[in-house]
C-alpha positions in Angstrom: 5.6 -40.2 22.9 9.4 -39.8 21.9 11.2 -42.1 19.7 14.7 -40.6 19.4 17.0 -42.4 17.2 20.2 -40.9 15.4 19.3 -39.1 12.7 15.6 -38.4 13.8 12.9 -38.4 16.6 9.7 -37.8 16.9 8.5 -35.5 20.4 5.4 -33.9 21.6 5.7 -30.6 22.8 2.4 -28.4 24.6 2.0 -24.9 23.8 2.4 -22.5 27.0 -0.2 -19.7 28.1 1.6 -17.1 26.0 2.3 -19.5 22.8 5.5 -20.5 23.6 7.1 -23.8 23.0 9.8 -25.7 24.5 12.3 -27.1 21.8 13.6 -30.5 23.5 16.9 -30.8 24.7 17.7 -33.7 21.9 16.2 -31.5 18.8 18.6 -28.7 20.3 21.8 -30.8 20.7 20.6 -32.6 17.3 20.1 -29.2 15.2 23.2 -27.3 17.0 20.4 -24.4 18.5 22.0 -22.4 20.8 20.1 -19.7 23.6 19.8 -16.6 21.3 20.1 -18.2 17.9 17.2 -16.9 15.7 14.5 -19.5 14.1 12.3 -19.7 11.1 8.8 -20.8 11.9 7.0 -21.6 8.3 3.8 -22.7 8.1 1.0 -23.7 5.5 -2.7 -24.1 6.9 -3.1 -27.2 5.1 0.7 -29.0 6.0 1.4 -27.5 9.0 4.2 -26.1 10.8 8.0 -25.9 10.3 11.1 -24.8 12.0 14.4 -24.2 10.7 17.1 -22.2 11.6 17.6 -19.0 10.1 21.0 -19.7 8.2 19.4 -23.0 6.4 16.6 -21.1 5.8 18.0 -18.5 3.7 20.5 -20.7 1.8 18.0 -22.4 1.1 16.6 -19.7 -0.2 19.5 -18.2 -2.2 19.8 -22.1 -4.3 15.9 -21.6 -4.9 16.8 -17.8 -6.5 19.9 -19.2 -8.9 
């Protein structure tokens, strides 16, 4: 199913034979992710699974430590 709309979208992905995903074209154009750029993959067992890029990540982190 996809449902993009402009400020979010909802996309299923499948996991390749070495774990790999594809980030869709309109989650990469959306988020500004570029070939190279370097992720954050967070996870919880019992929320699931995030992404975020690496610079949100750790300002994110830097508010959280003030």
């Amino acid at each position: 199913m996809k449902d993009v709309q402009q400020n979010r979208f909802i996309i299923s992905v499948k996991v390749g034979p070495k774990g790999q995903i594809t980030i869709p074209k309109e989650a990469r154009e959306m988020f500004d992710i570029k070939e190279g750029e370097t992720l954050m993959v967070l996870g919880e067992k019992d929320k699931g699974i995030g992404i975020l890029k690496a610079d949100a990540f750790y300002s994110l982190a830097e508010e959280k430590m003030k």
